[in-house]
C-alpha positions in Angstrom: 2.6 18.8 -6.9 -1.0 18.2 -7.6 -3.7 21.2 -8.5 -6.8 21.0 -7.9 -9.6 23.4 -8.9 -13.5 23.6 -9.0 -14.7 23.5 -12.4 -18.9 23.5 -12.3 -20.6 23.8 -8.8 -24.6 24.1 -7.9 -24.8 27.9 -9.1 -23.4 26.9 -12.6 -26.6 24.8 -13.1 -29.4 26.5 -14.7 -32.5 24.4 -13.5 -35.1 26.7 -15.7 -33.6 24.4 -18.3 -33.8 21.2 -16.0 -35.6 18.4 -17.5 -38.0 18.3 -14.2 -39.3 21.9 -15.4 -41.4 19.8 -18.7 -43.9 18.5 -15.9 -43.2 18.8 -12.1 -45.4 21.1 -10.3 -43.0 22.0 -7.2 -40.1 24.2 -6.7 -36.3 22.8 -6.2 -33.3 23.5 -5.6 -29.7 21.9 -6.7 -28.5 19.7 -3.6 -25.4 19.2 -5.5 -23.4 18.9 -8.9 -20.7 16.7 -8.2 -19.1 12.9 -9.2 -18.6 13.6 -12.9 -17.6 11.4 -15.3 -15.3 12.4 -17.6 -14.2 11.6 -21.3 -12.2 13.6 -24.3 -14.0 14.8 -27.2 -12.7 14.2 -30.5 -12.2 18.0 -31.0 -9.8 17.5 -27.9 -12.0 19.3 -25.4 -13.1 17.1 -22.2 -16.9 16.5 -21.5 -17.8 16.4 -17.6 -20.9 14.3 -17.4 -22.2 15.4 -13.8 -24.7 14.6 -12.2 -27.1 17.0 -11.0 -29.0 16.1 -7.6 -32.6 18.1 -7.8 -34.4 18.7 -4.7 -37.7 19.5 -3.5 -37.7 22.8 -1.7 -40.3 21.5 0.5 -39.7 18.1 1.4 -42.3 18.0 3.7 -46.1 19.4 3.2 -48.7 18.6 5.1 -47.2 16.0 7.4 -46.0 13.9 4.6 -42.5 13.5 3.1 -42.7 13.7 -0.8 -40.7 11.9 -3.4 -40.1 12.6 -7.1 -40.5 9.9 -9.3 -40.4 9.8 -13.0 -43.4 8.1 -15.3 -43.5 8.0 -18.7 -46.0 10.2 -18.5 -43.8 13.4 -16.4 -42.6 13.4 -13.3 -44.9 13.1 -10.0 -44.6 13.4 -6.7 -45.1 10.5 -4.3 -46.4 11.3 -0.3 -45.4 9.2 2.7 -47.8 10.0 6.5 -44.4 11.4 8.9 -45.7 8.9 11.6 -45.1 5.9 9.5 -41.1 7.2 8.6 -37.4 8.2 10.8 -36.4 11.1 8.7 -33.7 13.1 10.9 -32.4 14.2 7.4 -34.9 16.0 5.3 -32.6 14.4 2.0 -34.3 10.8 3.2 -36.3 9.1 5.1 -36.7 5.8 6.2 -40.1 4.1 6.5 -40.3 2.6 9.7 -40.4 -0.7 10.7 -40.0 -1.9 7.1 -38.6 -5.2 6.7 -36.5 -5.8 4.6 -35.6 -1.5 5.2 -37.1 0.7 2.9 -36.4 4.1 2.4 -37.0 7.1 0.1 -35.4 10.4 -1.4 -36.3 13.8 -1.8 -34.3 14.5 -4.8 -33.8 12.9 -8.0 -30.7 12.8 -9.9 -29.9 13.8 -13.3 -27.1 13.8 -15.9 -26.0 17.3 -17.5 -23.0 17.2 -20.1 -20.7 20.2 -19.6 -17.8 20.9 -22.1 -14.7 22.1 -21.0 -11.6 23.0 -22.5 -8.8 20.1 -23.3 -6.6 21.5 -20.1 -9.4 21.4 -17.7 -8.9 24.7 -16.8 -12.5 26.4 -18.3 -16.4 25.6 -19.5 -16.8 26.0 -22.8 -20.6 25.1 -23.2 -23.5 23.3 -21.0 -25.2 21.2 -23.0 -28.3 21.3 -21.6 -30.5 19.8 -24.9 -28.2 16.9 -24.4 -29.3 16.1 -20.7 -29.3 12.3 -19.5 -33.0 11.8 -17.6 -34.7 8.8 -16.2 -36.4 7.0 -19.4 -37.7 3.4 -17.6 -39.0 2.1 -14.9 -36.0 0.8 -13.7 -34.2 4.7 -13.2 -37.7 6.1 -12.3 -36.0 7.5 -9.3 -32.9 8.6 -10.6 -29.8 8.5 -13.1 -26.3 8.8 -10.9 -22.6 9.0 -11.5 -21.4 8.2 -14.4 -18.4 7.0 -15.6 -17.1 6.9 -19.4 -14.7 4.7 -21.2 -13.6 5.5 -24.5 -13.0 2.3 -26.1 -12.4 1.2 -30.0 -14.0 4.4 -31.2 -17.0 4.4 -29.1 -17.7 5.9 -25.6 -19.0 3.5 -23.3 -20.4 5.1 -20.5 -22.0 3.1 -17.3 -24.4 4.3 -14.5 -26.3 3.8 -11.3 -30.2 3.5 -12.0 -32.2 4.1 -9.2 -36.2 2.7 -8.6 -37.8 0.9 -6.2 -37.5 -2.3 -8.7 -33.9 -2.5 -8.3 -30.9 -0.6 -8.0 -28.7 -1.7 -11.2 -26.0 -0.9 -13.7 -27.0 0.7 -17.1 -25.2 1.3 -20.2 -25.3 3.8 -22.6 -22.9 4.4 -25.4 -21.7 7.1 -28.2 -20.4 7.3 -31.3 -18.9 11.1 -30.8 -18.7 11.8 -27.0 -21.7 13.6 -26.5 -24.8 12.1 -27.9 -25.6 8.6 -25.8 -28.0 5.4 -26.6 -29.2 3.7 -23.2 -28.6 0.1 -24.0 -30.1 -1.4 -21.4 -29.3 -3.0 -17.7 -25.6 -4.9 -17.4 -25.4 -5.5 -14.2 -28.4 -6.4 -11.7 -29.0 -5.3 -8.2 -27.2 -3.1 -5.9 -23.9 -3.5 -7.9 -22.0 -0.4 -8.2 -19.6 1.8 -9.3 -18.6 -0.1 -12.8 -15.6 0.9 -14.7 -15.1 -0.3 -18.3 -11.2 -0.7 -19.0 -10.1 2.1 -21.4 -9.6 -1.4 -23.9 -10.1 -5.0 -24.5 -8.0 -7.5 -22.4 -7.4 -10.6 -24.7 -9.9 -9.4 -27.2 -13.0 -8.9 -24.5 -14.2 -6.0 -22.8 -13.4 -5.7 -19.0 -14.7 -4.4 -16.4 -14.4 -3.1 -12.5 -17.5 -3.7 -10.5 -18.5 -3.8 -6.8 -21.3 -6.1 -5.7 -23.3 -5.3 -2.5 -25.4 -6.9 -0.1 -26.8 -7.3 3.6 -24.2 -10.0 4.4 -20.5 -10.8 4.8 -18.6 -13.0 6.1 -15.3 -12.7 8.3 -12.2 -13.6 7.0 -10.0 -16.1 8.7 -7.7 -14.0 11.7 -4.7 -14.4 9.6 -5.9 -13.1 6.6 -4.5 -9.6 5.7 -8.2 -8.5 4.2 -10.7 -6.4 6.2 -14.1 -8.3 4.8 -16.7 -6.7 3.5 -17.4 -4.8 -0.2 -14.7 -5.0 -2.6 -13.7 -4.3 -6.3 -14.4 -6.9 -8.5 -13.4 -8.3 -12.1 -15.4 -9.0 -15.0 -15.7 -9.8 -18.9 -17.7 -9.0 -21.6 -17.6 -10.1 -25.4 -19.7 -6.9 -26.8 -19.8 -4.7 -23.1 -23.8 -6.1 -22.4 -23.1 -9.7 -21.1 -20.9 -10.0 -18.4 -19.6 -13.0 -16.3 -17.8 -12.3 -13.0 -13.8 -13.6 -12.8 -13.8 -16.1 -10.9 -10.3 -14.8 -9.2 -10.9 -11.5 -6.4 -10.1 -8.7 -7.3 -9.0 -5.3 -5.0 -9.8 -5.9 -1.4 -9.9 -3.8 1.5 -6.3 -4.4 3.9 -6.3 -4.8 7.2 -4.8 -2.1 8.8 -5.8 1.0 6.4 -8.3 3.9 6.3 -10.3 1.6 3.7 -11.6 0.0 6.4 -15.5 0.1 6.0 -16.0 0.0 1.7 -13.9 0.5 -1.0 -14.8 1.2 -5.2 -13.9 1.3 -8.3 -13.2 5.5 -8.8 -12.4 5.6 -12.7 -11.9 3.4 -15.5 -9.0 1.5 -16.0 -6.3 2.9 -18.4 -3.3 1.3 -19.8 0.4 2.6 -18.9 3.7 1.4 -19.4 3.4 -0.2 -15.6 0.3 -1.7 -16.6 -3.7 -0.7 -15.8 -4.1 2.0 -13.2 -6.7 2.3 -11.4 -7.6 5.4 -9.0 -10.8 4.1 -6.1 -12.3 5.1 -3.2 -11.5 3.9 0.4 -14.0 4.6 2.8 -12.6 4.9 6.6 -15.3 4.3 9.4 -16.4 7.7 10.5 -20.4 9.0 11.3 -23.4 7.6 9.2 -21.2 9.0 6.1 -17.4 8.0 6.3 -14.9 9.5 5.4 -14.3 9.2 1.4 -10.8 9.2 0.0 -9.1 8.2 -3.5 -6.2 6.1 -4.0 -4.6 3.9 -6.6 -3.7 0.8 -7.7 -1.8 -1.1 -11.0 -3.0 -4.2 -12.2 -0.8 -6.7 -14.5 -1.8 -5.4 -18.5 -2.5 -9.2 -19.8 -4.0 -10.7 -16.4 -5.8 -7.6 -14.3 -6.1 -9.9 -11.6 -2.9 -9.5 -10.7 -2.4 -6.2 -8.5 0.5 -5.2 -9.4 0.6 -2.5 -6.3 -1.9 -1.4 -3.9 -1.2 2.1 -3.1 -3.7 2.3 0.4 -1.7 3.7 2.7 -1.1 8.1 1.8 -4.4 9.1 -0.3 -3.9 10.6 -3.3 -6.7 12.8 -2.9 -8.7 13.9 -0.1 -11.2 16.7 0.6 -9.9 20.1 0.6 -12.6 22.6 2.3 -10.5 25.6 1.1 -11.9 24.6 -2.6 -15.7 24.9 -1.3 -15.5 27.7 1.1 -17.6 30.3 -1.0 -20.2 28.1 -1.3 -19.9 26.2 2.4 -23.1 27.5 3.7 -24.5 24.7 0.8 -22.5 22.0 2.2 -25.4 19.0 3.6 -22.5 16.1 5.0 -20.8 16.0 8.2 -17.8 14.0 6.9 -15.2 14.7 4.7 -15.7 13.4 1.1 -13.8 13.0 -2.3 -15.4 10.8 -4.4 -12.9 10.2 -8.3 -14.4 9.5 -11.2 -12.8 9.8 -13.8 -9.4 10.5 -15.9 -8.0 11.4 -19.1 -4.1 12.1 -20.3 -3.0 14.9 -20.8 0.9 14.6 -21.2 2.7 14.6 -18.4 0.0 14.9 -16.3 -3.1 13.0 -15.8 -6.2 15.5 -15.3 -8.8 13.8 -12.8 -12.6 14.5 -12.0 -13.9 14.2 -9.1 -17.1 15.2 -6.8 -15.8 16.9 -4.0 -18.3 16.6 -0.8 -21.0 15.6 -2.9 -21.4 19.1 -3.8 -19.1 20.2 -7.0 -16.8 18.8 -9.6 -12.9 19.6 -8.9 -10.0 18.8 -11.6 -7.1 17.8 -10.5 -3.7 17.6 -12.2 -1.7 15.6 -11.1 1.9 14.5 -12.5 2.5 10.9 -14.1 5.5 10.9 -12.0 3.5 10.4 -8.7 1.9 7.6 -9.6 4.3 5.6 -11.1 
């Protein structure tokens, strides 16, 4: 049976001691803390990196819509005239008309490290002085979900930067867990959700990814894939230069609630079946969708062979029991799990996740069921 939990929600996040607070004149509120990534600590405690969602209070002052964006000089706010934008949800806007689409946000996302103990079961510390911020142009309008691969003695830990450059893949990595280096962009535009394997494969780094774009093409009528964004395979020799595999990777099956996007959920680690894999599946269901995990083994010495595709019963989905003190917070009109990462922890595998973009849940759930 699995057990799931909330271990850090928006009223655990102290944002006197938010990294906005050194220079943005505005109040805000936290949206959510949610889609951790996850990693043990050589100690043998776990480390939650979540990512904390900062809001403006006020979205909208004077008939404009405002924006935080970080400088190198403190954070600013940015003002858009309402008669040039569609914002029926005060977290965007769109401006209107705007080819190719442009929109905006009205929070900014940061990265807070919270400690917790090796079950999973408690916080042990928030390690505020250690928060991840934006720090280039190329984040300047936010730092999102995380995920961290302990490989070789380092942590390796990827992320979605946010600007209106691009919207890329950044590295940082660690030497004990807790302390990280940005590195730099890996992986260019609008390409998400990248899970270093939890070790080499033939000597080289390898990676999940998920590439994204405006178009797709349909697959022959025969085919048993649904089309559209998929997981991905690629390579690296030192985890900053990476060539795509030319062989696919995970698609989306006719036939299955995956049947609008799916991503990699958290990194890749090795059992005796082979590399497994927990992703998200998005089914078709209001501007949202519906967000579910489930899993997947791929071959140890050739990941590009799936192994099994588990698409059929989720693993996990949303359970509104775990956020009913704290639904009057809730902002999404669909149901949403969204995994991100996973550790061992005997004969159980303990699982992070954001659960409806709100808070971070744990989950235990035994070897035996995914096997």
């Amino acid at each position: 049976m699995i057990d799931d939990a909330l271990i850090f929600t928006p009223e655990d996040v102290d944002l006197s001691r938010s990294p906005l607070r050194r220079s943005l004149d505005a109040d805000t509120y936290v949206l959510g803390a949610f889609n951790p990534g996850l990693t043990r600590l050589p100690g043998g405690n776990l480390l939650l990196m979540v990512r904390v969602a900062e809001a403006l209070t006020q979205p909208v002052v004077d008939g404009h819509a405002r924006a935080i964006r970080w400088t190198p000089d403190g954070y600013v706010l940015d003002s858009y005239p309402l008669d040039g934008l569609e914002m029926d949800d005060p977290r965007t806007f769109r401006l209107r008309g705007s080819v190719p689409p442009l929109s905006g946000l009205t929070s900014l996302s940061w990265l807070l490290p919270v400690e917790i103990t090796g079950d999973g079961r408690s916080v042990v510390k928030v390690h505020y002085d250690k928060a991840i911020e934006p720090s280039a142009s190329f984040m300047a309008l936010g730092v999102e979900d995380a995920r961290i691969s302990l490989i070789g003695g380092a942590w390796y830990m990827t992320v979605c930067a946010v600007s209106d450059e691009r919207q890329c893949t950044a590295l940082y990595r660690s030497v004990n867990g807790l302390d990280y280096r940005c590195e730099g962009i890996v992986l260019d535009h609008q390409n998400k959700d990248m899970c270093l394997f939890e070790g080499k494969v033939g000597g080289k780094f390898m990676a999940l990814t998920r590439p994204l774009g405006e178009a797709w093409f349909a697959p022959p009528p025969d085919s048993p894939y649904a089309g559209g964004p998929a997981i991905q395979l690629a390579q690296s020799p030192d985890a900053l230069h990476w060539k795509p595999l030319d062989t696919p990777g995970l698609r989306a099956r006719r036939g299955t609630s995956t049947n609008r996007r799916m991503g990699g959920g958290t990194p890749p680690v090795l059992t005796p079946q082979g590399w497994l894999m927990l992703y998200h599946g998005v089914e078709q269901r209001a501007a949202i969708g519906a967000y579910r995990t489930f899993w997947a083994l791929l071959d140890r010495d050739d990941p590009t062979v799936v192994l099994r595709q588990e698409d059929g019963v989720p693993l996990l989905e949303e359970r509104p029991a775990l956020t009913e003190a704290i639904a009057d917070r809730r902002y999404l009109p669909a149901p949403v799990v969204f995994t991100t990462g996973i550790v061992d922890a005997g004969d159980v595998w303990i699982v992070a996740s954001g659960e409806a973009d709100l808070a971070c849940r744990i989950s235990h759930i035994p070897k035996a069921r995914v096997e």
